[in-house]
C-alpha positions in Angstrom: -61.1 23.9 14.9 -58.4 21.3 15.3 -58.5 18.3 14.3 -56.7 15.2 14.9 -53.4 15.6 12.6 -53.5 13.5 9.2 -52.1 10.2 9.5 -50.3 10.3 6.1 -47.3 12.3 6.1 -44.4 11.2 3.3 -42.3 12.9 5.4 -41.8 11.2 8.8 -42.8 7.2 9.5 -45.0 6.0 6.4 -45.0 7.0 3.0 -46.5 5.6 -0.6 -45.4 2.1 -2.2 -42.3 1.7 -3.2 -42.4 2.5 -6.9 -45.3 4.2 -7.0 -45.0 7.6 -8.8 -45.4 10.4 -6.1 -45.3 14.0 -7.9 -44.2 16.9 -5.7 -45.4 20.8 -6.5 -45.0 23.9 -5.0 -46.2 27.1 -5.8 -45.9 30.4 -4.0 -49.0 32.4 -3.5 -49.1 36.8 -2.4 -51.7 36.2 0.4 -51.0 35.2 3.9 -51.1 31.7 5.2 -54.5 31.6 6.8 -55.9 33.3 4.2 -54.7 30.9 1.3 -55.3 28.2 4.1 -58.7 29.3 3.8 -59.5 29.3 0.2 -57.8 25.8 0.2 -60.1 24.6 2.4 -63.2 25.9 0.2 -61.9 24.3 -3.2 -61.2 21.3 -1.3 -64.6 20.9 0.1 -65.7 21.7 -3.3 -64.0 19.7 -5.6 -62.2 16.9 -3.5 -63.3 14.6 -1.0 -61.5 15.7 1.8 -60.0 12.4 3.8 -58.0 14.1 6.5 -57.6 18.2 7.5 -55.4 19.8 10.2 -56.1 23.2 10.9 -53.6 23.8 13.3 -50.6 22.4 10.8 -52.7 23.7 7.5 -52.7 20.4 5.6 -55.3 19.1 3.9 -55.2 15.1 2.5 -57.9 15.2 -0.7 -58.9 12.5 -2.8 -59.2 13.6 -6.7 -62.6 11.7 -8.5 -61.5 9.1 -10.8 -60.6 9.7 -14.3 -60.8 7.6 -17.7 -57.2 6.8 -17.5 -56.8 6.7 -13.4 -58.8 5.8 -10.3 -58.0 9.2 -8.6 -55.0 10.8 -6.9 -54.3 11.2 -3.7 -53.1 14.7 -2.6 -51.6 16.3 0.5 -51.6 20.3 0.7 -49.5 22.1 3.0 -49.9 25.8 2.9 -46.5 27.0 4.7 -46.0 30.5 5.8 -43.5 32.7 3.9 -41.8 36.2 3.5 -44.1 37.8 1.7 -46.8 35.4 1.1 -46.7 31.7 1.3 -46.6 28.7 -0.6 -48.8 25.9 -1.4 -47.2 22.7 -1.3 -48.6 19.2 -3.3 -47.5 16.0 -3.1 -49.7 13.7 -5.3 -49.7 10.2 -6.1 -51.9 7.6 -8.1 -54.2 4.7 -6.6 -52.7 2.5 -9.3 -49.5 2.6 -11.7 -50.2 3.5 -15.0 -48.8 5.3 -18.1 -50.9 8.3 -17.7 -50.1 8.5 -13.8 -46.9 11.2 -14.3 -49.4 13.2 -16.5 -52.6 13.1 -14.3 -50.6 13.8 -11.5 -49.1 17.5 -13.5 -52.8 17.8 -14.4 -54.1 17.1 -10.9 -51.7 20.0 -9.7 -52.6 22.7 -12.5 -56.3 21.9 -11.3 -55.2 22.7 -7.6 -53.3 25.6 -8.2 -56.0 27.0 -10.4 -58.7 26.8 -8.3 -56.8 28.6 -5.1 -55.9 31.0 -7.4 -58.8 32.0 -8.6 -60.4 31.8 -5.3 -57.8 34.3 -3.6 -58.7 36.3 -6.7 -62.5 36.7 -5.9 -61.6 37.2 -2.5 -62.7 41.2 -1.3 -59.6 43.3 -0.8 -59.2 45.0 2.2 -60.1 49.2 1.6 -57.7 51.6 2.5 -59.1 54.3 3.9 -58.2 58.0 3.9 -59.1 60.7 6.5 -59.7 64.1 5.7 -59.4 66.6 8.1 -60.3 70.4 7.5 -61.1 73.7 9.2 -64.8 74.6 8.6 -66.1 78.2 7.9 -66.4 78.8 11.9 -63.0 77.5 12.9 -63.6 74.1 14.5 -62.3 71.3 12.9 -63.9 68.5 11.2 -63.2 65.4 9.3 -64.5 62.6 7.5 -63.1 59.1 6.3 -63.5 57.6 2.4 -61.4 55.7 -0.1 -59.6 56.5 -2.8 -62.9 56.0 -5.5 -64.4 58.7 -3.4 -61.7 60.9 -2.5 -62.0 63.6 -4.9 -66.3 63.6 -4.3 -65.5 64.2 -0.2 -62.7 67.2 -1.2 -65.7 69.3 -3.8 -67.9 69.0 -1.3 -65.4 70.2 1.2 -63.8 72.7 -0.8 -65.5 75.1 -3.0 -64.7 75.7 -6.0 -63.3 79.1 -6.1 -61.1 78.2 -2.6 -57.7 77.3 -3.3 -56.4 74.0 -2.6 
């Protein structure tokens, strides 16, 4: 689904306050793009208010609860494609200028980076799947298809035990 593309972009035409303290992160993840993309999309849904999303671009603008010391961040996620993997780009800034802004802003990040972590984490891997093929007792061939937790099961029931491997 694409959605209109998030008005907020420090990068081209408008950008945060003068003075404010914008924070930029970047952290490189091992699964691909739409994958991480993905998972970004489920912790932000979870944990943020999501203001703006553009699926097409894989940005995400989220809006972090307010603290004791801050009234929330402001955070744009870019997941951008890489060789291997990709990376997960942050740029986070306060609603107000405070003292504890630089450190809510690190703090803001960890969270992020934490929570797509452990999402790509609990994530199913895909099964690789091996094919055996063997010659039964009457000469026509057969095969059958497992992984490697139940490779050597498949091979005693295939082989006996006093054949030679």
């Amino acid at each position: 689904m694409i959605q209109s593309p998030c008005r907020y972009d420090p990068f081209r035409e408008k950008g945060p306050p003068v003075g404010d303290q914008t924070a930029r992160f970047e952290s490189h993840l091992d699964a691909g793009a739409d994958i991480a993309y993905r998972v970004l999309v489920a912790v932000g849904e979870r944990d943020y208010r999501v203001k703006e999303r553009n699926d097409a671009r894989r940005e995400m603008v989220l809006k972090s609860h307010a603290s004791r010391f801050t009234w929330g961040e402001r955070i744009i996620a870019r997941v951008i494609p890489e060789s291997p993997g990709c990376a997960l780009r942050l740029e986070i800034f306060g609603a107000m200028h405070t003292p504890f802004q630089v450190s809510a802003n690190q703090q803001a990040a960890n969270d992020l980076f934490a929570s797509v972590a452990e999402g790509l984490r609990a994530m199913p891997r895909a099964r690789s799947e091996i094919v055996i093929i063997y010659r039964r007792g009457d000469g026509s061939q057969a095969g059958v298809t497992c992984d490697q937790a139940t490779y050597s099961r498949q091979v005693d029931r295939i082989l006996p035990a006093d054949t030679p491997s």
